[in-house]
C-alpha positions in Angstrom: -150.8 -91.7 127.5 -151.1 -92.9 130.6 -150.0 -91.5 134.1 -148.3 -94.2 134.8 -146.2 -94.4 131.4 -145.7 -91.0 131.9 -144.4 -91.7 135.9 -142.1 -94.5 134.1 -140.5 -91.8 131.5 -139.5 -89.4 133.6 -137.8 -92.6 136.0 -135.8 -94.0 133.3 -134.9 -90.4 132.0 -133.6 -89.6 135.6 -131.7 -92.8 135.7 -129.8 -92.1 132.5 -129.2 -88.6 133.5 -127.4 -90.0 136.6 -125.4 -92.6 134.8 -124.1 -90.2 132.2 -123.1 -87.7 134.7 -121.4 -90.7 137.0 -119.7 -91.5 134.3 -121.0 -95.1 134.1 -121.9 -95.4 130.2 -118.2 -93.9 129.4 -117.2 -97.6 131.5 -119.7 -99.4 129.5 -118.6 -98.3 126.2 -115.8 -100.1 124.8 -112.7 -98.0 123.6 -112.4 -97.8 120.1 -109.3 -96.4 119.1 -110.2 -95.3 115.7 -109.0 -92.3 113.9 -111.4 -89.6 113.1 -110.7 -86.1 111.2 -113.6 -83.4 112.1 -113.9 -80.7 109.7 -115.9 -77.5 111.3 -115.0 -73.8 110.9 -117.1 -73.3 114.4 -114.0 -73.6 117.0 -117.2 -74.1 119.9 -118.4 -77.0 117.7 -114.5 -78.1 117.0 -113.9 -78.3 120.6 -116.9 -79.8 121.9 -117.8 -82.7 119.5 -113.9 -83.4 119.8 -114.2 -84.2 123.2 -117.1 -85.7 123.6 -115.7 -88.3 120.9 -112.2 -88.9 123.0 -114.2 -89.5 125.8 -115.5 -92.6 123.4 -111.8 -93.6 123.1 -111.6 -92.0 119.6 -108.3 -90.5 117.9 -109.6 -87.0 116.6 -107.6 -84.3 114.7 -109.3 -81.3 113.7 -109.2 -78.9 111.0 -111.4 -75.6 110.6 -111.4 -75.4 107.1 -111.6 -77.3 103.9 -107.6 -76.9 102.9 -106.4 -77.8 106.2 -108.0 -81.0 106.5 -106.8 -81.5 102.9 -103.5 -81.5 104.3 -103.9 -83.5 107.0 -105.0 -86.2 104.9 -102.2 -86.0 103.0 -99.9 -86.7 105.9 -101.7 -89.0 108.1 -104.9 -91.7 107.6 -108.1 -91.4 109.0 -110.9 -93.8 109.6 -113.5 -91.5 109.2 -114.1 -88.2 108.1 -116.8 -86.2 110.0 -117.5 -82.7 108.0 -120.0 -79.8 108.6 -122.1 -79.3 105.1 -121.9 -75.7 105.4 -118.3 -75.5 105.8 -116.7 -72.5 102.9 -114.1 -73.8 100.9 
């Protein structure tokens, strides 16, 4: 690869870098309003992926486990259902 390739992937990385951390690509993204359920037993995970998807105008409710997002569903309607594989029932 060329250095000049190289010199223009390291530019455009910077560039992003700065818009995500201005805040520019949350503007740029249209908000959604859509309402997700996120199963994962690792509260880190829970918290984190949670926010970053409000941020993206999502609705999210979260359960750690299996049998509490069973019950959620039961009571309210979701959009979409995003589940860790691993997750014990």
């Amino acid at each position: 690869m060329s250095t000049s390739i190289k010199a223009n992937r390291r530019q455009n990385s910077s560039a992003l870098s700065e818009r995500l951390s201005s805040g520019l690509v949350h503007k740029l993204v249209p908000r959604i309003h859509k309402r997700i359920l996120f199963v994962d037993d690792e509260p880190a995970v829970r918290t984190t992926l949670a926010l970053i998807l409000r941020r993206y105008g999502f609705i999210v409710t979260v359960a750690s486990t299996v049998a509490e997002a069973l019950e959620k569903i039961k009571i309210e309607e979701f959009d979409l259902l995003l589940s860790d594989l691993n997750i014990e029932r």
